[in-house]
C-alpha positions as CSV (number, residue, x, y, z in Angstrom):
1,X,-114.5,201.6,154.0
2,X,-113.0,198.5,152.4
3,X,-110.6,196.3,154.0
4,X,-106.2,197.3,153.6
5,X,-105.1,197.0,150.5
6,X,-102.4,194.4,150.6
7,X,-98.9,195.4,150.0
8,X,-96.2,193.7,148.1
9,X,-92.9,193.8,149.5
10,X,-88.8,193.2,148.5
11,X,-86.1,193.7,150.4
12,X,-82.5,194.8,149.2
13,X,-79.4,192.5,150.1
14,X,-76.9,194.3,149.5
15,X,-73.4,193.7,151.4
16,X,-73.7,195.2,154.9
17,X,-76.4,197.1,154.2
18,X,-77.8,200.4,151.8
19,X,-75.5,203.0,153.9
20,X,-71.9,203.0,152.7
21,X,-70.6,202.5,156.1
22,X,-72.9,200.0,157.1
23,X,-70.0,197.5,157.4
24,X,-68.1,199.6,160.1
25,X,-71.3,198.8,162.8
26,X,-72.7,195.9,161.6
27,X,-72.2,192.4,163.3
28,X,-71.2,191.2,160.4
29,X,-67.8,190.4,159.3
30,X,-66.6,191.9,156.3
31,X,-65.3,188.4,154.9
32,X,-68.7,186.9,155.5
33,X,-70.0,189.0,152.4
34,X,-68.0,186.9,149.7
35,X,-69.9,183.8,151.3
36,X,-73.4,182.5,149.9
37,X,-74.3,181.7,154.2
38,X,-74.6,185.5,154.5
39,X,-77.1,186.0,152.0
40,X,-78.5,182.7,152.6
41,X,-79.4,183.7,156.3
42,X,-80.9,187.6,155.1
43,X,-82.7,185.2,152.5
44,X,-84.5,183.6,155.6
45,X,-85.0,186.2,157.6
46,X,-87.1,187.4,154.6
47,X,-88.5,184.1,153.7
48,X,-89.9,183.8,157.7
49,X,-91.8,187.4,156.9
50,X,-93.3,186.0,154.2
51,X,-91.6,188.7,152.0
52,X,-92.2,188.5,148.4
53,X,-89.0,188.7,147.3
54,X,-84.8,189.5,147.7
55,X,-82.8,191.4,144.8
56,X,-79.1,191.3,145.1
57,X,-77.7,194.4,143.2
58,X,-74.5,193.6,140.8
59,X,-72.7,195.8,137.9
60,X,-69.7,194.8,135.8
61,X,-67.3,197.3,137.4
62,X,-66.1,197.3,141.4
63,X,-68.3,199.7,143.4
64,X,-67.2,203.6,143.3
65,X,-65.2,205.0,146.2
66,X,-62.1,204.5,148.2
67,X,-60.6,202.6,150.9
68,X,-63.6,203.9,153.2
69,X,-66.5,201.5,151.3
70,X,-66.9,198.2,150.6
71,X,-65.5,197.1,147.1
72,X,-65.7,193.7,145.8
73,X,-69.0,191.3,145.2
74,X,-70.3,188.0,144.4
75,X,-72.0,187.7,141.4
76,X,-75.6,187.9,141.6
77,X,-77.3,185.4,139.9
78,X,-74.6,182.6,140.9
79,X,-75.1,183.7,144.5
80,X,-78.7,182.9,144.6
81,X,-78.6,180.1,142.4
82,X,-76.4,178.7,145.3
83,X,-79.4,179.5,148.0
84,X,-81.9,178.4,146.4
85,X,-82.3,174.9,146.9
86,X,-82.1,175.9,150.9
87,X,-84.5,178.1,150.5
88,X,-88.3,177.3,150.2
89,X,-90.6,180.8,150.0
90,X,-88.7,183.6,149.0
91,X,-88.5,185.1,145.6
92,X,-84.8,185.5,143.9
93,X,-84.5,188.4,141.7
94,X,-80.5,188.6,141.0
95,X,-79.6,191.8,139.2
96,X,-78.0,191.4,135.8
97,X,-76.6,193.9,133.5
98,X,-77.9,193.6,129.9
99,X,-75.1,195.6,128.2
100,X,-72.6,193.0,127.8
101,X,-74.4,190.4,128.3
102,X,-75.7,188.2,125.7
103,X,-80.0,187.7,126.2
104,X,-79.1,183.9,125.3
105,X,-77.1,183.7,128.0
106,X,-79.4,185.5,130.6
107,X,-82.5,183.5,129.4
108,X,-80.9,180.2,129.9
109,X,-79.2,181.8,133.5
110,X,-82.3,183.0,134.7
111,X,-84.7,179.9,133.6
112,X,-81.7,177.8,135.8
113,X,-82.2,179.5,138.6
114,X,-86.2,179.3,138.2
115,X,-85.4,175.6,138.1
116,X,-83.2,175.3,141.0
117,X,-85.8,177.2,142.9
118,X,-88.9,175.5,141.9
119,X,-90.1,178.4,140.4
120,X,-89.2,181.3,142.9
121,X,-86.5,183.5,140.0
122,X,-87.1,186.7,138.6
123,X,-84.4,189.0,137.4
124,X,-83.8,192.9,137.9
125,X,-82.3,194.0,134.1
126,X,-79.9,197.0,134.1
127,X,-78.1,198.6,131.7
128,X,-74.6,199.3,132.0
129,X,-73.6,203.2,131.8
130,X,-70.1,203.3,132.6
131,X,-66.6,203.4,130.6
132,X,-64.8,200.6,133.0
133,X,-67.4,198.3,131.6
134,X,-67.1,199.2,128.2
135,X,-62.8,198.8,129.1
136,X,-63.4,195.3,130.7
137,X,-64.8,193.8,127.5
138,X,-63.5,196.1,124.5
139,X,-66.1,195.5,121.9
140,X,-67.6,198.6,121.8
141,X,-67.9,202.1,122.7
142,X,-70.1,203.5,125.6
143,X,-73.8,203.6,124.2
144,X,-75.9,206.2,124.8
145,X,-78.1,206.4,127.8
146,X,-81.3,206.1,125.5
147,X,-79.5,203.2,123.2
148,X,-78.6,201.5,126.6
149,X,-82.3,201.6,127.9
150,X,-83.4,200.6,124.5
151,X,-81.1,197.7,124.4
152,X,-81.9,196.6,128.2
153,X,-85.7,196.5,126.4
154,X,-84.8,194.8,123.7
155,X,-83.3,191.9,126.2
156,X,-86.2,191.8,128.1
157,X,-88.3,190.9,125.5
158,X,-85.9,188.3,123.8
159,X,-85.3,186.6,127.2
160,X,-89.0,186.4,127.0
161,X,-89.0,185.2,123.6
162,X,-86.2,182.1,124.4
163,X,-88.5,181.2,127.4
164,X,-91.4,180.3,125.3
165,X,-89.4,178.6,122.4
166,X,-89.8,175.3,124.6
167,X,-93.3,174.6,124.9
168,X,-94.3,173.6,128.5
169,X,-95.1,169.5,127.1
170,X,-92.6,169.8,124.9
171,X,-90.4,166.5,127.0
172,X,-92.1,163.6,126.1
173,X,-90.0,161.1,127.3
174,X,-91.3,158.4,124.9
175,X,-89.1,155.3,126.0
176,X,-91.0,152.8,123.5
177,X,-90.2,155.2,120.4
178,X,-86.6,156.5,121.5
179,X,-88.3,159.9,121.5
180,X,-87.0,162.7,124.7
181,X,-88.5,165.4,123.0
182,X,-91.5,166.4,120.5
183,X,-90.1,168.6,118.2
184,X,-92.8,170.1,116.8
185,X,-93.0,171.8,120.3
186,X,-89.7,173.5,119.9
187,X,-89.7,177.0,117.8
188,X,-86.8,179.2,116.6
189,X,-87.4,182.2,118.0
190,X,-86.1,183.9,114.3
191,X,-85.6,187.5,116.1
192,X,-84.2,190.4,114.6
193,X,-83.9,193.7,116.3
194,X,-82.2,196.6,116.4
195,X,-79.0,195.4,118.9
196,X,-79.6,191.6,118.6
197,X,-80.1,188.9,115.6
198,X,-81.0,185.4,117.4
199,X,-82.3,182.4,116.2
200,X,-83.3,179.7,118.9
201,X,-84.7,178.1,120.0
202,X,-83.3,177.8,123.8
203,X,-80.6,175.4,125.1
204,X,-83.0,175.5,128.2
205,X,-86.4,174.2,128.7
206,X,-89.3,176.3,129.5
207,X,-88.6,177.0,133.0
208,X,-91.2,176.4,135.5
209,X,-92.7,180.0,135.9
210,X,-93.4,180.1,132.0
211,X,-91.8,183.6,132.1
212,X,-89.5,184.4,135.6
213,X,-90.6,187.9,137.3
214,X,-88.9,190.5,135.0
215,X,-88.1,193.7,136.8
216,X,-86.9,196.9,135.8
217,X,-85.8,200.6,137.2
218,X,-88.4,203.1,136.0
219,X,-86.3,205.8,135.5
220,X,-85.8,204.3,132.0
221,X,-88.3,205.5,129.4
222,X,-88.6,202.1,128.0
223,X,-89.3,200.0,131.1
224,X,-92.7,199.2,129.8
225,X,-93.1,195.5,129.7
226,X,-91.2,194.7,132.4
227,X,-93.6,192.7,135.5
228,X,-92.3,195.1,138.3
229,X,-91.6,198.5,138.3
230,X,-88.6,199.7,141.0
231,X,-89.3,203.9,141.5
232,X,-87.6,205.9,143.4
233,X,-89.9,208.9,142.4
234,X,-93.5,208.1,142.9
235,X,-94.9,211.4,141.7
236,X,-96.8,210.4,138.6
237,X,-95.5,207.3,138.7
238,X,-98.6,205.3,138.1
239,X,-99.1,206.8,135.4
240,X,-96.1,206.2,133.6
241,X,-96.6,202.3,134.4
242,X,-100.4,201.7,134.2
243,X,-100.2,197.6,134.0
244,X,-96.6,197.0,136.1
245,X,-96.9,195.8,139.9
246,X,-95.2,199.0,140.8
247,X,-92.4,199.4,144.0
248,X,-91.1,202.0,145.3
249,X,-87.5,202.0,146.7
250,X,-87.6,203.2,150.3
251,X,-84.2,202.7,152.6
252,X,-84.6,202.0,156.2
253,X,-83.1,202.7,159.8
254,X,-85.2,201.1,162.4
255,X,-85.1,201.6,166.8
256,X,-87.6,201.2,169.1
257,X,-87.9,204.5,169.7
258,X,-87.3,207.7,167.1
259,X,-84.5,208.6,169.2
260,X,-82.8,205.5,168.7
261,X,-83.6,205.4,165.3
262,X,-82.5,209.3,164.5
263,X,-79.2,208.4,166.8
264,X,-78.2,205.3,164.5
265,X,-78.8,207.6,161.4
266,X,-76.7,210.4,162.3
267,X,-73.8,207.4,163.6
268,X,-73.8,206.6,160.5
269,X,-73.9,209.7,158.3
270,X,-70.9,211.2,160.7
271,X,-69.0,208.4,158.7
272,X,-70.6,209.1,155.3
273,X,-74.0,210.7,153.5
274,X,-77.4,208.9,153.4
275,X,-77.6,207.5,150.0
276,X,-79.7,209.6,147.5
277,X,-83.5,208.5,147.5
278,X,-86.6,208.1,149.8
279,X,-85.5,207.0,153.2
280,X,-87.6,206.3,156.6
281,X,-86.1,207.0,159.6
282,X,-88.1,205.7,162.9
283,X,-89.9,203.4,164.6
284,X,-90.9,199.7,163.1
285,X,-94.4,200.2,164.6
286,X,-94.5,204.3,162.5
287,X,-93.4,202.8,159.2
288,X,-96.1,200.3,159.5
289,X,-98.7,202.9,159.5
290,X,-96.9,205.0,156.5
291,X,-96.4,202.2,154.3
292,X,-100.5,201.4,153.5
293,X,-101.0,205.5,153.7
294,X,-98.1,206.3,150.9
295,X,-98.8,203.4,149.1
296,X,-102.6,204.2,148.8
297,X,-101.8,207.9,148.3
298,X,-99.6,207.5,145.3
299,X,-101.2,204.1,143.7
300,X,-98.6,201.4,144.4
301,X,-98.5,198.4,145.0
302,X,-96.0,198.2,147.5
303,X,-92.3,198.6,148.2
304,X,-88.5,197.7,147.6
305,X,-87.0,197.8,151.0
306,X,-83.1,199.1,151.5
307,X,-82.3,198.2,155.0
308,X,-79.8,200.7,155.7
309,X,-77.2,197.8,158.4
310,X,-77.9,194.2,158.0
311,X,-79.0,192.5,160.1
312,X,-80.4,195.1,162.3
313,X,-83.0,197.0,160.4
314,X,-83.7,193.8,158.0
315,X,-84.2,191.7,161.5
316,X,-86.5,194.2,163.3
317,X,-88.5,195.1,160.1
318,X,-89.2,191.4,160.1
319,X,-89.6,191.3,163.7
320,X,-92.3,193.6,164.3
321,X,-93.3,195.7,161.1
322,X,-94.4,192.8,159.3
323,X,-96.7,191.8,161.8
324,X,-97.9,195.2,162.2
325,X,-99.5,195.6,159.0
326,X,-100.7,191.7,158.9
327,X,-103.1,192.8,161.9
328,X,-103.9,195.6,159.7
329,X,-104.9,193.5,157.1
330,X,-101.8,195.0,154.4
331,X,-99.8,191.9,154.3
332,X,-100.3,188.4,153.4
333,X,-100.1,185.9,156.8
334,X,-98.6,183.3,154.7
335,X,-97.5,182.6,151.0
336,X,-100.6,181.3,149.5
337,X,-98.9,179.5,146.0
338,X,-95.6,178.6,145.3
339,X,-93.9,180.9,143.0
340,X,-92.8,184.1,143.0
341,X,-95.5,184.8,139.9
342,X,-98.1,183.5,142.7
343,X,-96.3,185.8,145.2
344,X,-96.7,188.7,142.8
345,X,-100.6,187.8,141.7
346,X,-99.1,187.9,138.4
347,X,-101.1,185.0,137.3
348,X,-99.5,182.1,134.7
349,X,-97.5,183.1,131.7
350,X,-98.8,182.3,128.0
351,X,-96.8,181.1,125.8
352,X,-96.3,183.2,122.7
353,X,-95.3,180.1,120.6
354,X,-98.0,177.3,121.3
355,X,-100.8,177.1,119.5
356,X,-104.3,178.3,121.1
């Protein structure tokens, strides 16, 4: 038998955690999640793992619920742009929601936050499906889910677009000429779709990845494209995304023995349900062997992790699953490049726009 397939793997930063009353037993204080040090020190927890990368979700309307859940956020791609200059490994895939949001502005956001982390960005883009969005802005009427998933598409390959209308020589710096940049390495983008009409090129030079990681949910029918693939449902899934790296969400409590962990799971559910999805419930040591076997079973290439409190099941996934499947030989000892596109084997991005 071959050696382990090696697994990719994300991890979820969401507030206190996936569960909504993670807040009421974690350690950490609920003013502490309007602060960048929170996710900054979850960001390194991660980073020591050798995780390939964080998502932080975000949506244009406070969370659903009551007085019983947390309500409020940072924004996402602000709050990683602030961590990543202190941070050194870890991939930064902020969500964004493309609904409202003009590609422009998310192409230049995103390649910002490539540059402030050296070329460690992605971005997780989600459409927005809800009428408090559509009241906060009031220039338009709900879209349907299918136009909303084929606008989110049409973004994606915009932002795409806008990255590549700087060539990667295209600062020349010519101090003897006066010359900063060689124009005939800038290129209007001239782009007319369905939703958008854009012209270029980009305020933003090509940002250091070529083309940041571009994730997607793959509940959409149009999340072809995208370089990562989030499923919940894994059944068939492969098929459905034959060239994505393709994740599958899985949420996490975590004890050292099942006990423990089944005891921590039904603390929290006697405050509210387990969110809807695949969750593990047990010991760090038992997921280690069911991640290679449901990954290999199913064709994916690894998972996007929803610790159910932070710290806790974040810190002891770290501590001792990680290690678990690096002496199995699923999991990378170290980060061998220095991008989130080398995290990801993605490999480097061509430019669309420069000649051959």
């Amino acid at each position: 038998m071959g050696s382990a397939q090696q697994l990719h793997l994300g991890v979820a930063l969401d507030g206190a955690g996936h569960h909504p009353a993670a807040w009421r037993v974690s350690d950490v204080r609920p003013s502490a999640l309007f602060t960048a040090a929170h996710y900054l020190a979850h960001a390194k927890l991660a980073e020591a793992a050798s995780l390939d990368f964080v998502t932080l979700d975000d949506t244009l309307a406070l969370q659903p619920g009551g007085d019983e859940v947390v309500r409020g956020r940072l924004d996402a791609l602000l709050t990683f742009a602030a961590i990543a200059p202190v941070t050194s490994g870890i991939g930064l895939v902020p969500t964004v929601t493309t609904t409202h949001t003009e590609p422009f502005h998310i192409s230049t956001a995103v390649a910002s936050l490539d540059f402030a982390s050296r070329g460690r960005a992605g971005v997780l883009a989600v459409p927005s499906r809800t009428e408090a969005e559509v009241a906060h802005f009031g220039r338009r009427t709900l879209p349907s889910e299918v136009d909303a998933e084929a606008e989110n598409a049409e973004v994606v390959d915009v932002i795409a677009r806008l990255w590549d209308s700087w060539e990667d020589g295209a600062i020349i710096r010519d101090e003897p000429t006066g010359r900063f940049i060689d124009r005939e390495k800038l290129h209007y983008v001239d782009f007319e779709g369905r939703f958008f009409s854009i012209k270029g090129p980009s305020i933003t030079p090509r940002p250091p990845q070529g083309h940041p990681v571009v994730a997607v949910y793959g509940d959409s029918p149009y999340a072809h494209g995208a370089d990562v693939v989030l499923v919940d449902e894994i059944r068939g899934a492969r098929e459905r995304f034959p060239d994505a790296k393709l994740l599958a969400g899985l949420s996490i409590v975590l004890a050292e023995t099942e006990q423990a962990a089944n005891d921590r799971r039904r603390a929290l559910e006697a405050f509210a349900p387990f969110p809807p999805g695949p969750s593990f419930t047990g010991t760090p040591a038992d997921l280690a062997t069911e991640l290679p076997r449901i990954a290999a079973s199913n064709s994916l290439d690894g998972f996007h992790l929803r610790p159910a409190v932070l710290p806790d099941d974040l810190a002891l996934f770290a501590a001792e699953t990680v290690p678990a499947l690096q002496a199995a030989g699923a999991f990378r000892q170290a980060y061998a490049g220095a991008t989130l596109r080398d995290h990801l084997g993605l490999g480097v991005a061509a430019n669309q726009y420069a000649e051959a």
